[in-house]
C-alpha positions in Angstrom: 105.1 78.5 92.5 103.4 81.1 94.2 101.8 84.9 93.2 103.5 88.0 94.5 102.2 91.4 95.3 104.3 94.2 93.8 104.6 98.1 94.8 101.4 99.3 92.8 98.9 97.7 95.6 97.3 100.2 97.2 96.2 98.3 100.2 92.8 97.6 100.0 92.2 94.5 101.9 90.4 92.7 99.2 92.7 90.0 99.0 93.8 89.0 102.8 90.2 88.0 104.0 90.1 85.7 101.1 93.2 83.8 101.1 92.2 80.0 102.1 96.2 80.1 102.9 96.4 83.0 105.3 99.6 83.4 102.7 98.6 87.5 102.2 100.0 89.6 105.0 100.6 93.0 105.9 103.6 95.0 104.8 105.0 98.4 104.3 104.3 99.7 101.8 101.9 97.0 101.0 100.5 93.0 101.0 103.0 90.4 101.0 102.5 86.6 99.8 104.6 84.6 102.1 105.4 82.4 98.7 106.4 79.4 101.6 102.4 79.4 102.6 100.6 80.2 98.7 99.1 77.3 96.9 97.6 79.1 94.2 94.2 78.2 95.7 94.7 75.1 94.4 92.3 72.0 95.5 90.3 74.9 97.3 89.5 77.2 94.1 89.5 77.4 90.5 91.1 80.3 90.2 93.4 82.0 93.2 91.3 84.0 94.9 93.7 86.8 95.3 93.9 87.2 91.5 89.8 86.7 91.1 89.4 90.1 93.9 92.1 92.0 92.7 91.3 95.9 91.5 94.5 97.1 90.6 95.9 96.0 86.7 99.5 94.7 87.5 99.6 94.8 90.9 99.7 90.5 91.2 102.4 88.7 89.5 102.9 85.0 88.8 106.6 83.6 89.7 107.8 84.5 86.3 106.6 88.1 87.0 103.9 88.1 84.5 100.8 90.5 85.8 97.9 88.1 87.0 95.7 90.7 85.6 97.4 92.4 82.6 96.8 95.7 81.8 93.5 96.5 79.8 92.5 93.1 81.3 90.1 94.9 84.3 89.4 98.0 82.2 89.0 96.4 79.2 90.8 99.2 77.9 94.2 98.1 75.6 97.2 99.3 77.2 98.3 101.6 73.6 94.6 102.9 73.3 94.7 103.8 77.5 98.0 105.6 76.1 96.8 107.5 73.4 93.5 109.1 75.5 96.0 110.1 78.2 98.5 112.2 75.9 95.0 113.7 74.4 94.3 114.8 78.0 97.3 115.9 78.7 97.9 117.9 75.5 95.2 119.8 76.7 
């Protein structure tokens, strides 16, 4: 199994430097994981390293497409209260 980078990357090279793999590449619109080439980190890592640099909530998925790093999980913000503050703002 192997972790995939979805469309809301915004490219910041964290990731590709620390792949022990060299799985992460370059892409338009943004990083690939060659999923042939991704180990998970495993035997190199306790946790894959792409996951552990990550800033972006959501953008990492495992092969069942579940976010690596959930919403609210980096922010520490819950996805319905991050909701809530945003229709304040905007309601302004």
């Amino acid at each position: 199994m192997a972790y995939e980078i979805v469309t809301s990357c915004v490219n910041c090279w964290a990731c590709e430097p620390l792949c022990p793999s060299k799985a992460i590449q370059f892409a338009v619109p943004h990083f690939v994981i060659d999923a042939t080439a991704c180990s998970e980190c495993d035997g190199d890592f306790a946790d894959p390293q792409c996951v552990s640099i990550c800033p972006i909530e959501g953008a990492i998925v495992d092969a069942f497409g579940v976010a690596a790093n959930p919403p609210g999980s980096l922010t520490g913000i819950p996805p319905q209260r991050w909701q809530e503050v945003m229709a304040e703002i905007q309601a302004r």
